[in-house]
C-alpha positions in Angstrom: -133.7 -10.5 -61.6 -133.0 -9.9 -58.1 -133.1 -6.6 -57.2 -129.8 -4.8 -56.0 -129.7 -4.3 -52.5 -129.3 -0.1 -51.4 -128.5 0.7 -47.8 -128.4 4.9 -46.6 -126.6 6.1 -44.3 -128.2 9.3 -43.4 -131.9 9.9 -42.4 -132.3 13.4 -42.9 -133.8 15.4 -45.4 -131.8 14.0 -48.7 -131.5 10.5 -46.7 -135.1 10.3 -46.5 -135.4 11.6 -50.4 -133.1 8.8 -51.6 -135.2 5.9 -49.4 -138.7 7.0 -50.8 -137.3 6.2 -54.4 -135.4 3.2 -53.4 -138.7 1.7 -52.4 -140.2 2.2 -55.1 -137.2 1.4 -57.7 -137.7 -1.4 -60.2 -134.3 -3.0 -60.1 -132.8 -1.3 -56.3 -134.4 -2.2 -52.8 -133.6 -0.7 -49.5 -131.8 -2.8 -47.5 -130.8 -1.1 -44.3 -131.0 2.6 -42.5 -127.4 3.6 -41.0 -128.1 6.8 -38.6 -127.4 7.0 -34.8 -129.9 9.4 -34.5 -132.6 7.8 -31.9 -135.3 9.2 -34.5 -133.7 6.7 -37.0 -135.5 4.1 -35.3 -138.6 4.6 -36.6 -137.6 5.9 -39.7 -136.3 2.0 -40.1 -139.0 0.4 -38.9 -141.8 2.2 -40.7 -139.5 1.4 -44.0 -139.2 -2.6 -43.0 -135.6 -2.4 -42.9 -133.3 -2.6 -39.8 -131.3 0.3 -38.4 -127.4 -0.1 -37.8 -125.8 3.1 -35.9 -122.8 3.1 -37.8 -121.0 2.1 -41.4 -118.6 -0.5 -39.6 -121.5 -2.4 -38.2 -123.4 -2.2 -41.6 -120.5 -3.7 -42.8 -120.2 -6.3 -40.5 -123.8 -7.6 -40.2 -125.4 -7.1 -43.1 -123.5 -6.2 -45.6 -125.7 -4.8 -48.7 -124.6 -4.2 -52.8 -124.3 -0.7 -52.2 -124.0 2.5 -50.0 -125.5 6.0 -50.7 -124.0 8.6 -47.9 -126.4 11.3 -47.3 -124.4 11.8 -44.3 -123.3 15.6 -42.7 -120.6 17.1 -45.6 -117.9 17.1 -42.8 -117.9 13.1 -43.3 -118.2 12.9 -47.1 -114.5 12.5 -47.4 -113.7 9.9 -44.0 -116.8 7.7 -44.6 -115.9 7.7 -48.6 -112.7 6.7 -47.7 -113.8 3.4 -45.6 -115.8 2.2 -48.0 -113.4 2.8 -50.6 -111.3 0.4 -48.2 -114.3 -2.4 -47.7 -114.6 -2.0 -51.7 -118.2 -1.1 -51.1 -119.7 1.0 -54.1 -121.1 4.3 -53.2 -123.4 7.3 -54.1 -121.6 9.9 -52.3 -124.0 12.9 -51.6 -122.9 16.6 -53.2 -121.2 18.2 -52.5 -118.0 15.3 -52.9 -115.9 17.5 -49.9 -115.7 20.4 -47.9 -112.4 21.5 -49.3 -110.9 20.8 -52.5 -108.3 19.6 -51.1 -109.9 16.6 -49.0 -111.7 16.2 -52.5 -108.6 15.5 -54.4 -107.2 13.0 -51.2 -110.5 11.5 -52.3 -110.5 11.2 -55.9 -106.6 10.2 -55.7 -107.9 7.2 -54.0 -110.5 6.7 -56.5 -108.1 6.2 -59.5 -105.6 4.4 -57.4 -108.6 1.5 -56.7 -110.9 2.1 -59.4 -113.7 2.2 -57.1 -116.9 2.6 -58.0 -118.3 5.8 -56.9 -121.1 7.8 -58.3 -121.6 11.7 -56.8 -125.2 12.9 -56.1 -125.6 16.0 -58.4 -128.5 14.5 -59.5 -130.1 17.0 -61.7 -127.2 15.7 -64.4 -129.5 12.3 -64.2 -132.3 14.9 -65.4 -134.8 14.6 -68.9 -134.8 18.0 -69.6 -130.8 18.2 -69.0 -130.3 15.1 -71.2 -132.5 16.9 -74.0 -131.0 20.5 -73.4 -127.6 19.1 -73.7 -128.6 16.9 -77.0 -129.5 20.2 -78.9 -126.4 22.0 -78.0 -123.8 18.7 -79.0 -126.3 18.9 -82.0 -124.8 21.9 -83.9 -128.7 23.4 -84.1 -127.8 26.7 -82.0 -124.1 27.1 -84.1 -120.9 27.7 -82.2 -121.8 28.5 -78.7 -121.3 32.2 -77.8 -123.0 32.8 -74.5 -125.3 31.3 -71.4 -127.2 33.7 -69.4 -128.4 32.1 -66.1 -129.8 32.6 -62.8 -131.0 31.2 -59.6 -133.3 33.3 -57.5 -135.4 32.5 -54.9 -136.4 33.5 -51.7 -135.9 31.8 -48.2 -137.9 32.6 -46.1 -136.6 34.0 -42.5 -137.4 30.7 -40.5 -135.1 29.0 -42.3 -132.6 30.7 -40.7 -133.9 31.1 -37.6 -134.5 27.6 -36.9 -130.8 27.2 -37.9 -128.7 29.9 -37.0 -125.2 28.0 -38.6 -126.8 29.1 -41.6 -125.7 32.3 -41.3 -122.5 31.8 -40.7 -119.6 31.6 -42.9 -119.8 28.9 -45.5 -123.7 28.5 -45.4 -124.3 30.9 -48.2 -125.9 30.7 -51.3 -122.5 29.9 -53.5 -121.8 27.0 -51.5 -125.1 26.1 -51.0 -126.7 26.2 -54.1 -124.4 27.1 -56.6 -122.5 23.9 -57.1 -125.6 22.5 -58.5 -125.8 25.3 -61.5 -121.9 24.9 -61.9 -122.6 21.0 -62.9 -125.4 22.1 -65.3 -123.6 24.8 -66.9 -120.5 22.8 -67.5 -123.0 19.7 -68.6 -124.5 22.0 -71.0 -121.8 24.6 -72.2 -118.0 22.7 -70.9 -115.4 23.4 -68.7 -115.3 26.4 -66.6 -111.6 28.0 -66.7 -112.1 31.7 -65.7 -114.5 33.3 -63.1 -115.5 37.0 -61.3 -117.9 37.8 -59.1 -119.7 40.5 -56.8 -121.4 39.4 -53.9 -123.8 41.5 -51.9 -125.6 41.0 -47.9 -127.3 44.0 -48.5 -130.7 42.6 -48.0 -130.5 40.6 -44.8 -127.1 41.7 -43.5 -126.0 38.4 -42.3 -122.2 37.7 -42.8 -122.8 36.0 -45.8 -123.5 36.6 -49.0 -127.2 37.2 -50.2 -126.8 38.2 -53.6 -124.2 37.0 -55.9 -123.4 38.6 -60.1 -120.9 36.0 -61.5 -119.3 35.9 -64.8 -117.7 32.5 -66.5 -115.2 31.9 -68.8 -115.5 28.1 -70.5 -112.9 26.5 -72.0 -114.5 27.0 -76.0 -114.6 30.9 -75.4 -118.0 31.0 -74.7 -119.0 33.4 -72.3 -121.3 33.3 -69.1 -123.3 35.7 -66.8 -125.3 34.2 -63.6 -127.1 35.9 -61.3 -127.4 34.1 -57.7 -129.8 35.4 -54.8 -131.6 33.6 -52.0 -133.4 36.6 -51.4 -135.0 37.4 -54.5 -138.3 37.2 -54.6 -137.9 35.6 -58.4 -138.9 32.4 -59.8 -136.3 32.1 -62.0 -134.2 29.1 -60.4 -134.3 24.9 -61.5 -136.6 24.0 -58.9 -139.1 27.3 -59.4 -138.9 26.1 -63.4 -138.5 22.6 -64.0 -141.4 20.9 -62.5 -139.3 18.2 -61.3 -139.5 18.5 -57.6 -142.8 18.7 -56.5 -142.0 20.0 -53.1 -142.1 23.7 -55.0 -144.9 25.8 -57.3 -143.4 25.8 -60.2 -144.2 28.8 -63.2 -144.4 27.4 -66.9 -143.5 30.1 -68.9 -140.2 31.0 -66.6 -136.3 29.7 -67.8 -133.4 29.7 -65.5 -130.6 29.3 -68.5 -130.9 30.6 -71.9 -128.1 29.2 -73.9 -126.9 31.2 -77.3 -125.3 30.3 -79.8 -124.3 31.6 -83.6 -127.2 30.6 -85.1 -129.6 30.5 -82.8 -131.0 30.1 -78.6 -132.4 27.3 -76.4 -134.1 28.5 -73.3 -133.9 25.9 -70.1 -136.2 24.5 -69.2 -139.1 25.2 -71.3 -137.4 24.8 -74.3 -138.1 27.0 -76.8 -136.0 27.3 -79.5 -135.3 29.9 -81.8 -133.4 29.1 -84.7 -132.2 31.1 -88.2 -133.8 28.6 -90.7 -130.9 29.1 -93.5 -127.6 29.7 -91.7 -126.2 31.7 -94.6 -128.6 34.4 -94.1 -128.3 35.3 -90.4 -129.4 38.4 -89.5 -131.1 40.8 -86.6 -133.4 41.8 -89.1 -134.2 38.1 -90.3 -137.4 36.1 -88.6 -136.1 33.3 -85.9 -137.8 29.6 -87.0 -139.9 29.1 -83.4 -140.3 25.9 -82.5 -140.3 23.6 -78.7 -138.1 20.6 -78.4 -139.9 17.7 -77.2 -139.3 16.1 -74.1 -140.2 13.3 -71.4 -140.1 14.9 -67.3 -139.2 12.4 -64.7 -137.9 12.5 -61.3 -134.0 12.9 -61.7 -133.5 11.4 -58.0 -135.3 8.2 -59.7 -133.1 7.8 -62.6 -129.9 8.8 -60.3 -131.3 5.6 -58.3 -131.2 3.5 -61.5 -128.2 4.7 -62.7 -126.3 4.0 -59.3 -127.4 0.2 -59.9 -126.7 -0.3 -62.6 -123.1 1.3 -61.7 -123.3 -1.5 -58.6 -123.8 -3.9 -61.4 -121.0 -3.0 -63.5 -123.6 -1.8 -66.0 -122.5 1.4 -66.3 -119.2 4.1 -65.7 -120.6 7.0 -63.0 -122.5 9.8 -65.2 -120.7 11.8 -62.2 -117.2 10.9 -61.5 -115.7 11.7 -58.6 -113.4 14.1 -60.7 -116.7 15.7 -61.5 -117.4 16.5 -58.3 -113.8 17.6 -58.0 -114.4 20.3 -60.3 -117.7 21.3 -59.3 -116.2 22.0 -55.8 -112.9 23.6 -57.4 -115.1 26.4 -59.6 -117.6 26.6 -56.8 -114.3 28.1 -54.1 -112.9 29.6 -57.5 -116.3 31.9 -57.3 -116.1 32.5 -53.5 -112.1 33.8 -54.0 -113.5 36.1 -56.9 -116.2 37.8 -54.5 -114.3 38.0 -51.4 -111.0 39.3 -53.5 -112.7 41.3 -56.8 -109.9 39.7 -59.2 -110.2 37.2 -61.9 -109.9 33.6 -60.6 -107.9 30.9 -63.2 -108.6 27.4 -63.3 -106.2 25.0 -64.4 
């Protein structure tokens, strides 16, 4: 089979993510760099690929099966847009937009051409997410009642320091990090229709938020509680937990989402599970059945590559639509409105 050929626009730190496992995909192969940057050069040439500075020459020269954008956010929607137009398939970075609404212009556009176009939350491409959400559609935890999560971490002060704008408004932890725990909690518990939240810069004192308590409504009635802090010195986040991204120390015993239902609890992502053996007999007083569901870890960013091929192909429909990443954005602002403004926030 010859492989599918993947060009990047984008050589920073995502950009250069995406390019290590297109190089070593089984079915994708890089094709191309697309960055302006002067750096970019011998980012290209140490891959073997050439370097175009823009998406318009790309197109023109060398034109390749598909396009993942790991561009600034700021272009998501305009670069989206033009190869929407030049009916080039994409992987379009998270989050799908700045604004929600330059992400509906965008996914307008979407079902008007049928385009295909994948978003990059690509921790929905993960084993243990696959697994976690195969016991809940199960029935084994009951009707679901409740998700307690969290994602607390600590950055450390250079982080900021080396880039001020990330002190500024809209570089906080909601925006930053929480649209990737919104697509896992709707993955594993539904649509999110109701949030509040307190937010807190208590610790460093920056403009933004530090510390985040957010409560979620989902569509079943289930209830959720999240706690949010880049400033916690806390392992209890995906990346501190999961093993998946190597990058971090991960801790084996720690969860990040504990996910309840009537009859019994799955714990992310170690996965115990804690289950009343004979439903009718539930009880606080009556011993859980203990047990760990099996699993396979893999990269997700490797299976995200897959997937997107075999999207290119016409293999496969987008695990993550575009109206995914719609509604990732929409709860993520929902949960900014709640802090700044103390009231309950509505979805439609």
């Amino acid at each position: 089979m010859n492989k599918t050929r993947i060009a990047i626009a984008g050589a920073g730190y995502i950009g250069l993510a995406h390019l290590e496992v297109a190089q070593k995909s089984t079915t994708c192969t890089l094709s191309a760099i697309v960055d302006p940057s002067p750096g970019a050069v011998a980012i290209a040439a140490r891959a073997g690929v050439p370097r175009y500075t823009s998406i318009d020459e790309l197109l023109a020269q060398d034109r390749p099966d598909g396009l993942i954008l790991a561009t600034p956010n700021q272009l998501h929607v305009p670069q989206a847009l033009q190869c929407i137009a030049a009916g080039m398939p994409i992987l379009l970075e998270k989050p799908i937009a700045t604004t929600v609404a330059e992400a509906e212009k965008l996914v307008s556009q979407v079902d008007k051409t049928g385009a295909k176009v994948l978003i990059g939350h690509h921790r929905a491409h993960s084993p243990i997410m696959a697994k976690a959400r195969e016991v809940v559609d199960s029935g084994k935890l009951g009707q679901l009642v409740a998700v307690m999560g969290s994602a607390t971490f600590l950055k450390p002060d250079h982080y900021f320091n080396d880039n001020p704008w990330r002190k500024d408004i809209g570089a906080g932890p909601i925006l930053t990090n929480m649209i990737h725990e919104v697509h896992n909690l709707r993955m594993l518990c539904g649509d999110i229709v109701a949030v509040q939240a307190f937010s807190s810069n208590a610790t460093r004192g920056f403009v933004i938020e530090d510390t985040v308590a957010i409560t979620l409504r989902f569509a079943s009635g289930a209830l959720g509680t999240f706690m949010l802090s880049d400033t916690a010195a806390c392992p209890r986040s995906w990346e501190q937990t999961s093993q998946e991204n190597k990058a971090y120390p991960t801790y084996a015993d720690e969860d990040c989402y504990v996910i309840t239902g009537t009859n019994g609890a799955l714990s992310v992502p170690t996965m115990r599970l804690k289950t009343y053996p004979r439903p009718e007999d539930r009880s606080w007083w009556k011993e859980f059945e203990v047990g760990v569901v099996g699993m396979v870890r893999d990269d997700p960013l490797k299976q995200q590559m897959e997937h997107f091929g075999a999207v290119v192909r016409g293999e496969a429909e987008p695990l993550v639509s575009a109206r995914d990443g719609l509604q990732n954005l929409r709860v993520t602002e929902a949960i900014v409105q709640a802090a700044q403004s103390g009231q309950v926030v509505n979805l439609s």
